[in-house]
C-alpha positions as CSV (number, residue, x, y, z in Angstrom):
1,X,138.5,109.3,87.2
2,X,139.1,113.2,87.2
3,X,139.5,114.6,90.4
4,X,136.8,115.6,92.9
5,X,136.6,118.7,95.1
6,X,133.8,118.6,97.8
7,X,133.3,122.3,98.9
8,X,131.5,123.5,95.9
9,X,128.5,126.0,96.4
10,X,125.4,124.9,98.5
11,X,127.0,121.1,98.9
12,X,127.3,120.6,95.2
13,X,129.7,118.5,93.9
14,X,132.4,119.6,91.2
15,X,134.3,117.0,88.6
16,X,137.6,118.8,87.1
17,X,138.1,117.8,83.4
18,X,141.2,119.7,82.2
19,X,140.0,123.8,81.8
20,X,136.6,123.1,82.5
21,X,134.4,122.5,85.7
22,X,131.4,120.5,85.6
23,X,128.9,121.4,88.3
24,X,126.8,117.3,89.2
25,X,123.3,117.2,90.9
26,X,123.7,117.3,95.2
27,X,124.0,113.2,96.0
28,X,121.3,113.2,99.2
29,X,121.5,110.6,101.3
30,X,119.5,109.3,105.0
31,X,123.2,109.5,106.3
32,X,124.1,113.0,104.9
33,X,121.1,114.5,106.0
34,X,121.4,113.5,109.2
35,X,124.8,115.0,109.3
36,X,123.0,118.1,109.2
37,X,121.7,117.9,112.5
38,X,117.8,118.3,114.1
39,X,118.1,121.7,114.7
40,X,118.9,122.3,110.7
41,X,116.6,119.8,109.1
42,X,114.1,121.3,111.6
43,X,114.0,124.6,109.9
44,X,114.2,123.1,106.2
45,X,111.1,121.1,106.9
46,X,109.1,124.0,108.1
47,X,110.1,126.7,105.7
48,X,109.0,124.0,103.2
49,X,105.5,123.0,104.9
50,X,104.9,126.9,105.4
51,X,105.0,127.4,101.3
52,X,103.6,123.4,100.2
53,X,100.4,122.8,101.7
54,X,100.3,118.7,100.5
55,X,104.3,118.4,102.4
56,X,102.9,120.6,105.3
57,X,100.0,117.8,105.5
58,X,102.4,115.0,105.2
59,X,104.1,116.5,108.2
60,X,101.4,117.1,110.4
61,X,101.0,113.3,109.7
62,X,103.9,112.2,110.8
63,X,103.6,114.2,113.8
64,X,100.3,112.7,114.6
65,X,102.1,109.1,114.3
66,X,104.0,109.6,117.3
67,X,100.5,109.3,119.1
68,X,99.5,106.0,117.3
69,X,98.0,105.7,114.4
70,X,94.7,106.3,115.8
71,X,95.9,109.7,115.4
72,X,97.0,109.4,111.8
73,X,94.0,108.3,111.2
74,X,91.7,111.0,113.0
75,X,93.7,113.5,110.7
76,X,93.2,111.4,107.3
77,X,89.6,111.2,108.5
78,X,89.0,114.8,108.1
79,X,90.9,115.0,104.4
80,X,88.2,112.6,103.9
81,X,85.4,114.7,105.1
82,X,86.5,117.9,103.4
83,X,86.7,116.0,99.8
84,X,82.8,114.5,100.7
85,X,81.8,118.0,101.6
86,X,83.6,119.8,98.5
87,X,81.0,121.1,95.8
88,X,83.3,123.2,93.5
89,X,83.8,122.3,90.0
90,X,87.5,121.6,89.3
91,X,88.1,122.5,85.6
92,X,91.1,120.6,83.7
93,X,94.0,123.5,84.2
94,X,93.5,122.8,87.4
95,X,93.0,118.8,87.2
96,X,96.4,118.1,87.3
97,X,97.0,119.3,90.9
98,X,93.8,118.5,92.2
99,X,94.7,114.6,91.0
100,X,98.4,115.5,92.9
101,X,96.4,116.4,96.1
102,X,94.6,113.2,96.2
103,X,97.7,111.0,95.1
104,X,99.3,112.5,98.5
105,X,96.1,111.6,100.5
106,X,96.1,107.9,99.3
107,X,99.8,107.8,99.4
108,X,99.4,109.0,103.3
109,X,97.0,106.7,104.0
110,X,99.2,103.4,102.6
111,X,102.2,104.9,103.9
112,X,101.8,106.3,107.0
113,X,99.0,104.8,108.3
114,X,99.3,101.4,106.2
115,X,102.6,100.6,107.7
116,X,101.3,101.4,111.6
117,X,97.6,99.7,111.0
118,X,96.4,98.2,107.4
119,X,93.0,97.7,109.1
120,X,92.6,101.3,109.5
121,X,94.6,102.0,105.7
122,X,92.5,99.6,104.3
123,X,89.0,101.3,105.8
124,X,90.2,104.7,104.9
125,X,91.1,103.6,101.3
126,X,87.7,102.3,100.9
127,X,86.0,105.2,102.1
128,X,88.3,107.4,99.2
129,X,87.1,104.9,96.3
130,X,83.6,105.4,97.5
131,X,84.0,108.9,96.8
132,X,84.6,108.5,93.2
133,X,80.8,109.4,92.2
134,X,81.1,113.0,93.6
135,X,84.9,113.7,92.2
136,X,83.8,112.5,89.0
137,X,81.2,114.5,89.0
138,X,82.9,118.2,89.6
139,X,86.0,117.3,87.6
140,X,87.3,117.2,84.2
141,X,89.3,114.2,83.9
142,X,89.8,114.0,80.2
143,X,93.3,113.4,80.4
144,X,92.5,110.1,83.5
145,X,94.7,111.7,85.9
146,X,92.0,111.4,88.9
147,X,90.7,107.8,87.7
148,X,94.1,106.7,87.9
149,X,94.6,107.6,91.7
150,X,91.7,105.3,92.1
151,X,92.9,103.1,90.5
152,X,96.1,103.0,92.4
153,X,94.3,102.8,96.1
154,X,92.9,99.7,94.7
155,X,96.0,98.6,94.0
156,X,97.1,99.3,97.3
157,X,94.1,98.0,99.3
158,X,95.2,94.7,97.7
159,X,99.0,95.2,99.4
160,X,97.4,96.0,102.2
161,X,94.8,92.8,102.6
162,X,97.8,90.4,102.6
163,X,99.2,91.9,105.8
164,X,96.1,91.1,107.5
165,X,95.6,89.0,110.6
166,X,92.8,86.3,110.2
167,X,89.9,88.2,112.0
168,X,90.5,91.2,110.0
169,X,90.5,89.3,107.2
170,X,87.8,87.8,107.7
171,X,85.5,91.1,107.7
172,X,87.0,92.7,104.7
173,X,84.0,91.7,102.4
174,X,81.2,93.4,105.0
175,X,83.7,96.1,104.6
176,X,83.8,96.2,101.0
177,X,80.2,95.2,100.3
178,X,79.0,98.6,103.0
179,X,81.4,100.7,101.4
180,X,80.8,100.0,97.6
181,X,78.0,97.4,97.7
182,X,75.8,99.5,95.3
183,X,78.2,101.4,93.3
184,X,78.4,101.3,89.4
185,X,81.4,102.0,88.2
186,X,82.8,99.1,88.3
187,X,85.2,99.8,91.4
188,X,83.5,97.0,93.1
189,X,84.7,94.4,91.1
190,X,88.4,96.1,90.8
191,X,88.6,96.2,94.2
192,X,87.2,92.1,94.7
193,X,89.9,91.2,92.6
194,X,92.7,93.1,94.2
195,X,92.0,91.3,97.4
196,X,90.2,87.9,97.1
197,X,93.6,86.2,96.6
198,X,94.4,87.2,100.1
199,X,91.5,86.0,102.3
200,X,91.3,82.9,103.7
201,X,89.6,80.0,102.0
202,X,86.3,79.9,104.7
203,X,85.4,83.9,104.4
204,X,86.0,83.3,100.1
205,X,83.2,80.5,100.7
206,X,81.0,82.9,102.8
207,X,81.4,86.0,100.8
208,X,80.0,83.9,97.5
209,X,77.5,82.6,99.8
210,X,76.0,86.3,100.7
211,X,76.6,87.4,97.0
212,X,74.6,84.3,95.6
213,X,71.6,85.5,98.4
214,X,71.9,89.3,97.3
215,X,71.5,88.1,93.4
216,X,68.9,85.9,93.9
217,X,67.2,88.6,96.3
218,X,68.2,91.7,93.6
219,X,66.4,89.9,90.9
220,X,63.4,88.7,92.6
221,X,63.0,92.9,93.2
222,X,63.6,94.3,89.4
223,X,61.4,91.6,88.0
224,X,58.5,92.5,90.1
225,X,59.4,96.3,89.0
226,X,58.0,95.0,85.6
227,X,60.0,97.8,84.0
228,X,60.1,98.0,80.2
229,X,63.1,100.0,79.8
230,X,67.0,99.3,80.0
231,X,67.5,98.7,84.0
232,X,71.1,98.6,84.9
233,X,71.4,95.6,87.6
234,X,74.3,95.3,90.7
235,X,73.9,91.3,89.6
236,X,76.1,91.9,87.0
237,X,78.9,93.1,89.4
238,X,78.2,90.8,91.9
239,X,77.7,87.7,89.7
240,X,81.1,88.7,88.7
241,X,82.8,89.4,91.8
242,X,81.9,85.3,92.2
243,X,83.6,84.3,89.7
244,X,87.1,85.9,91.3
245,X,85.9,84.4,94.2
246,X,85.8,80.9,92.4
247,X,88.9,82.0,90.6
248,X,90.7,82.2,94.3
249,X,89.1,78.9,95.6
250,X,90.4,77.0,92.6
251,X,86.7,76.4,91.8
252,X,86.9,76.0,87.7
253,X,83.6,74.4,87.5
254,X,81.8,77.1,89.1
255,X,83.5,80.0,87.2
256,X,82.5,78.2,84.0
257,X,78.7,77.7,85.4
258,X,79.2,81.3,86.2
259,X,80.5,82.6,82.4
260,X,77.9,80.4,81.0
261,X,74.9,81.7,82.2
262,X,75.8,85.1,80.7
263,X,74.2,85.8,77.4
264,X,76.5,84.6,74.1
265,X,78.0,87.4,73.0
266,X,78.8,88.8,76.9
267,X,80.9,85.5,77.6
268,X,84.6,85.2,77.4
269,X,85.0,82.2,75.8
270,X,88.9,82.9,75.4
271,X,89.4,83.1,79.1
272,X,87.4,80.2,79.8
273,X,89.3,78.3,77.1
274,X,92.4,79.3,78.4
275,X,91.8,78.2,82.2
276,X,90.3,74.7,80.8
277,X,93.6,74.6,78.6
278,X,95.6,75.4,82.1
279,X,94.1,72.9,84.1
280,X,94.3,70.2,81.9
281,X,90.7,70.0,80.4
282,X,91.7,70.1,76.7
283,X,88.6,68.9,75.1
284,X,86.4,71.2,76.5
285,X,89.0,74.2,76.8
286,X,88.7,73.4,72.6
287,X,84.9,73.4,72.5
288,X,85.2,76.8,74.7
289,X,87.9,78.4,72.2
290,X,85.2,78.0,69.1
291,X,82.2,78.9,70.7
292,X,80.7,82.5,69.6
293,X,81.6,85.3,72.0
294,X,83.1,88.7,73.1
295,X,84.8,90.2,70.7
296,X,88.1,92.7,71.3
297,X,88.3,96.2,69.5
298,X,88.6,95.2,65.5
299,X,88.1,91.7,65.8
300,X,85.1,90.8,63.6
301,X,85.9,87.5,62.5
302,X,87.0,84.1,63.7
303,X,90.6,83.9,62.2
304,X,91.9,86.8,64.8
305,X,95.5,85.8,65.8
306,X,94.4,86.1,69.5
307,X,91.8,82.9,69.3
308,X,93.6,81.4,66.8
309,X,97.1,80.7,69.1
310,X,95.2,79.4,71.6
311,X,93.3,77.1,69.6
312,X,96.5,75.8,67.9
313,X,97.6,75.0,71.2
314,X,94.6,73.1,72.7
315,X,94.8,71.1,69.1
316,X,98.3,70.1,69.9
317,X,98.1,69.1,73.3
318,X,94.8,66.7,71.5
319,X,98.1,65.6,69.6
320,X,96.1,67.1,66.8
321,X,99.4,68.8,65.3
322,X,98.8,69.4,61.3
323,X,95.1,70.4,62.0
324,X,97.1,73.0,64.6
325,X,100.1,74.5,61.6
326,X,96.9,74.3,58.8
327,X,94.8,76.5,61.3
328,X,97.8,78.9,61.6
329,X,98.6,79.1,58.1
330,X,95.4,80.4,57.2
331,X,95.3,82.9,60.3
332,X,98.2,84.5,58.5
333,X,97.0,83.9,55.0
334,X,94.1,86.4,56.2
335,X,95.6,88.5,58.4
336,X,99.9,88.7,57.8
337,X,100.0,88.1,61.7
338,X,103.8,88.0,62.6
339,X,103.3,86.1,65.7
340,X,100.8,83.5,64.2
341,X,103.9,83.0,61.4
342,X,106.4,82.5,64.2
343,X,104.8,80.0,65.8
344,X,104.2,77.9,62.7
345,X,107.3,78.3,61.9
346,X,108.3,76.7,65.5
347,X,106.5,73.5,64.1
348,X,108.4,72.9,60.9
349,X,110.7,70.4,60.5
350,X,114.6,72.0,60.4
351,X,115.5,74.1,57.3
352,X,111.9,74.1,55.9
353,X,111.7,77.7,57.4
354,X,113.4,79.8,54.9
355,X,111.5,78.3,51.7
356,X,108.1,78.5,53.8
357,X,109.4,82.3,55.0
358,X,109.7,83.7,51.2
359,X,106.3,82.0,50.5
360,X,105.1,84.1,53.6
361,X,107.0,87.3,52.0
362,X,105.3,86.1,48.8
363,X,101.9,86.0,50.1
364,X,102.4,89.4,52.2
365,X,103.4,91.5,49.4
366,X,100.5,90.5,47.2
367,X,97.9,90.8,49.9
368,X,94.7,93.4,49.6
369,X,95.7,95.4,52.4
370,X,99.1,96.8,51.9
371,X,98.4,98.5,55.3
372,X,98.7,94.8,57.0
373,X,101.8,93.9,54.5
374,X,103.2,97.2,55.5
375,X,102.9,96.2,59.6
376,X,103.9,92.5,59.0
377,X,107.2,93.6,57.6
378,X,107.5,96.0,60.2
379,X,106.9,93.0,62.7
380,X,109.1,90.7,60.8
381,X,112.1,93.5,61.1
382,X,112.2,93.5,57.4
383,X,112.9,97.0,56.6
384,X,114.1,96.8,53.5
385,X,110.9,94.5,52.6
386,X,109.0,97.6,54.1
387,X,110.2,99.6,52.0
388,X,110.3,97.6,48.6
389,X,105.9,97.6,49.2
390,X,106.1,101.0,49.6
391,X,108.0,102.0,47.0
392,X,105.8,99.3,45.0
393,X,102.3,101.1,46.1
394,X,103.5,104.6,46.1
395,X,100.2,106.0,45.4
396,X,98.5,104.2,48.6
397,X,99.7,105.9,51.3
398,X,97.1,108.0,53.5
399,X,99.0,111.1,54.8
400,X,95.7,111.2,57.1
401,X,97.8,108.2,59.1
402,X,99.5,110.9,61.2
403,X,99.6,108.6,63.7
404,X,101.6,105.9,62.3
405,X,103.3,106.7,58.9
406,X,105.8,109.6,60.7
407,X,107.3,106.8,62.9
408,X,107.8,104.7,59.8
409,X,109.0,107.5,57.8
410,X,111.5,107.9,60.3
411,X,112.6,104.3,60.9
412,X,113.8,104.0,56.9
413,X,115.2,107.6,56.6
414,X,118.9,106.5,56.8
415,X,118.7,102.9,54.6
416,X,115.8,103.8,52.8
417,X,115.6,106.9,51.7
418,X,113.2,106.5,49.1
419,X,110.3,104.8,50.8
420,X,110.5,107.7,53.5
421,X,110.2,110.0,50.9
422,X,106.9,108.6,49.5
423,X,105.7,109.0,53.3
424,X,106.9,111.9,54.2
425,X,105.2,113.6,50.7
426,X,101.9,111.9,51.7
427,X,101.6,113.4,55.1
428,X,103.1,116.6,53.6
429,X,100.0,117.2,51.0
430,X,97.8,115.8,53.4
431,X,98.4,118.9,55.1
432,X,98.5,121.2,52.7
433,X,95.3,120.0,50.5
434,X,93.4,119.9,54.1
435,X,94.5,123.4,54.9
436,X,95.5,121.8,58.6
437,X,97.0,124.9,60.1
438,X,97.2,123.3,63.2
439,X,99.4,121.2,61.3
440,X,101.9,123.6,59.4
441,X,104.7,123.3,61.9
442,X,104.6,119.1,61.4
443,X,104.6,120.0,57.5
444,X,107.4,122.4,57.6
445,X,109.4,119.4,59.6
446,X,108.5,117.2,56.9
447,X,109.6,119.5,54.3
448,X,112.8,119.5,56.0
449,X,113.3,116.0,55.9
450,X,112.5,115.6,52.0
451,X,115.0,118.7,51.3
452,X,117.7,116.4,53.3
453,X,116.5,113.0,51.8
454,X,116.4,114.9,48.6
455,X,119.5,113.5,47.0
456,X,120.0,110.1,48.6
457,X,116.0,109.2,47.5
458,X,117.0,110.6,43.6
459,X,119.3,107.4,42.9
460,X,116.8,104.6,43.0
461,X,113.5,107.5,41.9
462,X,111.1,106.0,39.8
463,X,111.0,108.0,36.5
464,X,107.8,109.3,36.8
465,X,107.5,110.4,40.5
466,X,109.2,114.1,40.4
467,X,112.1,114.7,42.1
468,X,113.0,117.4,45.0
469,X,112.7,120.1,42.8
470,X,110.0,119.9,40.8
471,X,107.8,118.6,43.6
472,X,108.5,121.3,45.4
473,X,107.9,123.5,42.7
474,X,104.6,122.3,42.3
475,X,103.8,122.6,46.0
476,X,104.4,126.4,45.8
477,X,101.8,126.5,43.0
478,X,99.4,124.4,44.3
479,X,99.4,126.4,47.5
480,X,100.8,129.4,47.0
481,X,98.1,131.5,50.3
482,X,99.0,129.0,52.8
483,X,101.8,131.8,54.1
484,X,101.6,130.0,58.0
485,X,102.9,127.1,56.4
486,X,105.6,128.5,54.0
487,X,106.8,130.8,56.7
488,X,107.3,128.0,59.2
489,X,109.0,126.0,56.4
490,X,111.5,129.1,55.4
491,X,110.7,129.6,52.4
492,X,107.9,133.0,52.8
């Protein structure tokens, strides 16, 4: 350990290493700062509310918690009002600290006043979510900034609801259901589900009491409307909200009465299977798992690895084993799903893996999409198999898959120079035959990597793919105007 000397500049610490002198980040500490004295923090803390209006805010609130936090709560109060009352549009440069300014109201609220009062945190949270039609509405949120401060006082009204007495407890639904009753979003039912585990068995039962009332009485209303066009309905929140609520009174049969009576393709028949699975109800969780229903992003047919793990593991709690590893193996015959292989691998007897693993590799590398091959091997940490089917399908490779093939190029540069070099030319005349001049700068960072790869990827080159040179040469004629790109690369 080099030696330490403690009376740098401003408090910083310095490290001695032979000639040189390394300046290391101040170590602040409760202890040290106190060290400092009242009269000295004193001054730091109001030279720094005097230039940052959210600390000078945080101050005043911790100010006003020496009165209570009736007090804290009077000053959060009018935060509140002033964000109701606001009208101005907030454009996106100026998102980012408009989303900072509300993550230090929220944070106040569970903080200072959570810690003195979660009744009062917990009302004043609610209130925030319940402006979220207004924000939304003067804001650009592209980037989710503001949605995920939301988000995050949902989060904490949930922390908050477990520190509740009983009686408080107790009237956290009316508070919920006043503040958010008829919002559409969708807050409503984050915000059930954040605290339902936390409310006492008897105000669960009550709650799905009123929301069965309101449904019935909602429904009642928009069928007498008699309207023929799309009408949104608060019965879908609320018939929702009552299945969390059966969810937290262990009620199974009710959330399945619940997920039934939506229409087919609206029902989560995974879920369902999976709680039927979990409780013990295999033969229904396995009529549940086959049924028709909603489907995830991409998933357009009934051998998705997702349904098909779970309904390999209903099969073999039936005792239903070999109808169980047959299900699997076609899941991966259709889809090269890593995970599906792993698990039916996990049900072979000992040493069958490695013959059944090269007919896997076997099947894989002859498959129609060399895109799913490609991922599998990826999966399977088969580089080298990776690269073999790329090398193998040179002529494939989409350089419009920015988004992926760059990250692969990258992961076989250094013990497979060759395959990166198919990629890396692939996203390179993707570029250049697109005239994406937005692009150049990731073509001249490509054109580095061939120039470096150059001679490593000429040992194992196929005859006819061109090497370095000569593709290069042939990029210069095939685009000789493009001067952005061939002055970021060096070479204009």
């Amino acid at each position: 350990m080099p030696p330490t000397s403690k009376n740098g500049i401003y408090g910083y610490e310095f490290h001695s290493t032979g000639s040189h002198t390394m300046a290391r980040k101040p170590a602040l500490s409760i202890d040290k700062l106190k060290d400092l004295g009242a009269g000295t923090l004193a001054r730091l803390v109001l030279v720094e509310a005097e230039r940052n209006a959210g600390f000078r805010r945080q101050v005043k609130t911790a100010l006003a918690g020496k009165d209570g936090p009736e007090a804290i709560a009077k000053l959060i109060d009018r935060r509140l009002s002033g964000l109701v009352r606001a009208k101005s549009f907030v454009d996106w440069e100026k998102a980012r600290a408009f989303a900072d300014d509300l993550r230090s109201l929220t944070d106040t609220i569970t903080s200072e006043l959570g810690s003195a009062s979660p009744a009062l945190a917990i009302d004043r949270l609610l209130r925030f979510v319940a402006t979220h039609g207004q924000v939304f509405e003067r804001v650009d949120d592209s980037s989710g900034r503001v949605q995920d401060v939301y988000y995050g006082s949902i989060h904490d009204i949930g922390v908050l609801a477990q520190n509740l007495p009983t009686e408080e407890a107790d009237s956290l639904p009316d508070k919920i259901m006043a503040a958010l009753g008829e919002t559409t979003h969708g807050y409503l039912t984050d915000v059930t589900n954040a605290v339902a585990p936390h409310l006492p068995q008897d105000t669960l039962a009550r709650w799905d009491a009123e929301l069965t009332g309101a449904i019935a009485e909602r429904r009642a209303e928009e069928a007498a409307q008699q309207s023929d066009g799309w009408l949104y309905s608060m019965t879908t929140q609320w018939a929702e909200m009552r299945q969390t609520i059966a969810l937290a009174r262990g009620d199974l049969d009710l959330l399945i009465a619940l997920e039934a009576a939506k229409k087919p393709h609206m029902q989560d028949t995974l879920g369902i299977a999976e709680a039927l699975h979990g409780a013990g109800r295999a033969a229904e969780a396995l009529e549940w798992v086959r049924k028709p229903g909603r489907r995830s992003f991409g998933e357009d047919d009934d051998l998705s690895p997702l349904r098909i793990a779970l309904e390999a593991r209903i099969l073999e709690t039936t005792g239903d084993r070999l109808e169980a590893q047959a299900l699997r193996w076609r899941c991966f015959e259709a889809g090269l799903s890593a995970d599906i292989l792993r698990n039916y691998l996990k049900g072979l007897p000992d040493f069958d893996d490695m013959e059944v693993e090269d007919r896997a590799f076997a099947i894989a590398r002859q498959h129609a999409s060399p895109e799913s091959a490609l991922q599998f091997f990826l999966d399977w940490q088969r580089l080298d198999r990776a690269a073999d089917l790329i090398v193998s399908n040179r002529q494939h490779w989409n350089g419009g898959d920015w988004h992926t093939l760059p990250k692969i190029a990258s992961l076989l540069e250094h013990d497979h120079p060759l395959a990166a070099t198919i990629l890396y030319r692939a996203l390179l005349d993707d570029i250049l035959i697109k005239a994406r001049s937005k692009a150049y700068g990731h073509g001249a960072k490509y054109l580095a990597k061939l120039t470096w790869l150059a001679d490593a990827a000429n040992v194992n080159r196929p005859t006819e793919m061109p090497d370095h040179e000569t593709y290069l040469a042939a990029l210069k004629a095939d685009h000789p105007r493009k001067s952005g790109f061939w002055r970021q690369a060096g070479e204009g």
